[in-house]
C-alpha positions in Angstrom: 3.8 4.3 -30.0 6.7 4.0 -27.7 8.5 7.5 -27.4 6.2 9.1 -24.7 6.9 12.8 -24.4 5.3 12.6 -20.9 5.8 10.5 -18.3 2.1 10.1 -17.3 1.5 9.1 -20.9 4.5 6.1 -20.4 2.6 5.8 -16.9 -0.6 5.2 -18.5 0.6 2.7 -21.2 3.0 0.3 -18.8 -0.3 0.3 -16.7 -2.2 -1.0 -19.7 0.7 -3.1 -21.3 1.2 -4.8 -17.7 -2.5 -5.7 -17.0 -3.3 -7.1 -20.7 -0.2 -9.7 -20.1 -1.1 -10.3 -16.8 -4.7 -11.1 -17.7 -3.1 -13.4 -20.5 -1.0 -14.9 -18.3 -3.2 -15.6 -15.8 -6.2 -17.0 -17.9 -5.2 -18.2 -21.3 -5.1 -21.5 -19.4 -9.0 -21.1 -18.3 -9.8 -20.0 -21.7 -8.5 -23.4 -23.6 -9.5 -25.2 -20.9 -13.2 -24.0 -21.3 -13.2 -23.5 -24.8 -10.8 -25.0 -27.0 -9.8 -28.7 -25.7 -13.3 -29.9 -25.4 -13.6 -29.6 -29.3 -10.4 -31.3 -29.4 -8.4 -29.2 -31.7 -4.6 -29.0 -32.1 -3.8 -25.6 -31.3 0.1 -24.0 -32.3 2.2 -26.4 -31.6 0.1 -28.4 -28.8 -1.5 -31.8 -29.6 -5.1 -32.6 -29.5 -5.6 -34.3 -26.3 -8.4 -34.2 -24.1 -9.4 -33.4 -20.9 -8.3 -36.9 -19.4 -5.2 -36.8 -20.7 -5.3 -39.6 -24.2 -4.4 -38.1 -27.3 -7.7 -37.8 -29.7 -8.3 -37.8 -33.1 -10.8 -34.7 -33.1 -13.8 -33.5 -33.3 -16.1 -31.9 -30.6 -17.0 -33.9 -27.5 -20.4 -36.2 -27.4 -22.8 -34.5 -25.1 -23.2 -37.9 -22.6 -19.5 -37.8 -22.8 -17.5 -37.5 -19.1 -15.3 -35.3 -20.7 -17.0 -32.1 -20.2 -16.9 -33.5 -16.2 -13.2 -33.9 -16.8 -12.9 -30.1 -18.0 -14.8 -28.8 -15.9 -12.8 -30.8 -13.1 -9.5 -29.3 -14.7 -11.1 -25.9 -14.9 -11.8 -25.8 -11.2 -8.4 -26.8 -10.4 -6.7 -24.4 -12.6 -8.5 -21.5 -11.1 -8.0 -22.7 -7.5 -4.5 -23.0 -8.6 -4.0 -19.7 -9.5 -6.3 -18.2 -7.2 -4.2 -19.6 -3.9 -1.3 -18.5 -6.2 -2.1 -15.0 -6.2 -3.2 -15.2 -2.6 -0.5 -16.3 -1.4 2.2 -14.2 -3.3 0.2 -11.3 -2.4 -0.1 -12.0 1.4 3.7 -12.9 1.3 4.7 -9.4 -1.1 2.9 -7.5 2.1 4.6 -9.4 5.0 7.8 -8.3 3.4 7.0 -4.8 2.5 5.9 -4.1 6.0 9.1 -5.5 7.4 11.1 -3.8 5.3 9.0 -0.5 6.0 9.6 -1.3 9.9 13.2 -1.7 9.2 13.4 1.6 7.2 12.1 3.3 10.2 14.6 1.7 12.3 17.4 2.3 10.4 16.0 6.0 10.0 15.9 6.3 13.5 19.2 5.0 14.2 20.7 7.0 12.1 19.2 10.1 13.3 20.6 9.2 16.5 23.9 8.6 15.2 24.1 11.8 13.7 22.8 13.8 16.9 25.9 12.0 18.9 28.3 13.0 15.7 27.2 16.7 16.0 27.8 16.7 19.6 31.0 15.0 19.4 31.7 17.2 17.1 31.0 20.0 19.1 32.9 18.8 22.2 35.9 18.7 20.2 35.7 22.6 18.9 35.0 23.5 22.1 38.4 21.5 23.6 40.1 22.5 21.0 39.3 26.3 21.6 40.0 26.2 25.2 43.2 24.2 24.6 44.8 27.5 22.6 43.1 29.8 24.7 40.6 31.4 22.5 37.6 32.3 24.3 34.6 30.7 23.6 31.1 31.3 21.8 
């Protein structure tokens, strides 16, 4: 159902929606990895290779075999992969938040200044302008 009638309710299902593709995202890889290419399946459109890379005729893996040492070698990888990934991106997405909240400030402050000086200006004028065709002032 897509026509919330509240926004928490659209809230609540983005929320959802976002972290189930994320999680796909993120770990379909580790799942076919782990799962699927040791038994040397095609899958969709993706050959039946194995873990070191030759194209196999199918069937599950032998249990002396060094291809469950070759998964489990691209297994690690892939997580470290997208662990430093997230890491980084996340370190990175904060760096730039906090400068941009510093700058926000800045700017803020600037402008409050700038605004202070306009009143006074302001002000100045008036107050010339009153005395300029002699009407008393306040």
């Amino acid at each position: 159902r897509e026509n919330h009638r509240r926004s928490s309710e659209f809230l609540k299902a983005l929320v959802y929606k976002m972290s189930v593709f994320q999680f796909i995202n993120c770990y379909s890889t580790l799942f076919y990895i782990a799962f699927v290419k040791p038994l040397r399946v095609r899958v969709l459109f993706l050959e039946a290779r194995d873990c070191l890379g030759t194209e196999s005729t199918g069937g599950p893996l032998d249990e002396d075999d060094t291809q469950y040492a070759a998964c489990y070698q691209e297994l690690r990888t892939q997580l470290l992969m997208i662990m430093l990934t997230n890491l980084i991106i996340g370190t990175l997405q904060e760096l730039i938040q906090s400068r941009q909240n510093r700058l926000r400030a800045r700017i803020k402050e600037e402008l409050a200044d700038l605004s202070a000086a306009v009143s006074a200006a302001v002000e100045r004028v008036r107050v010339w302008g009153r005395r300029r065709r002699g009407i008393p002032g306040e």
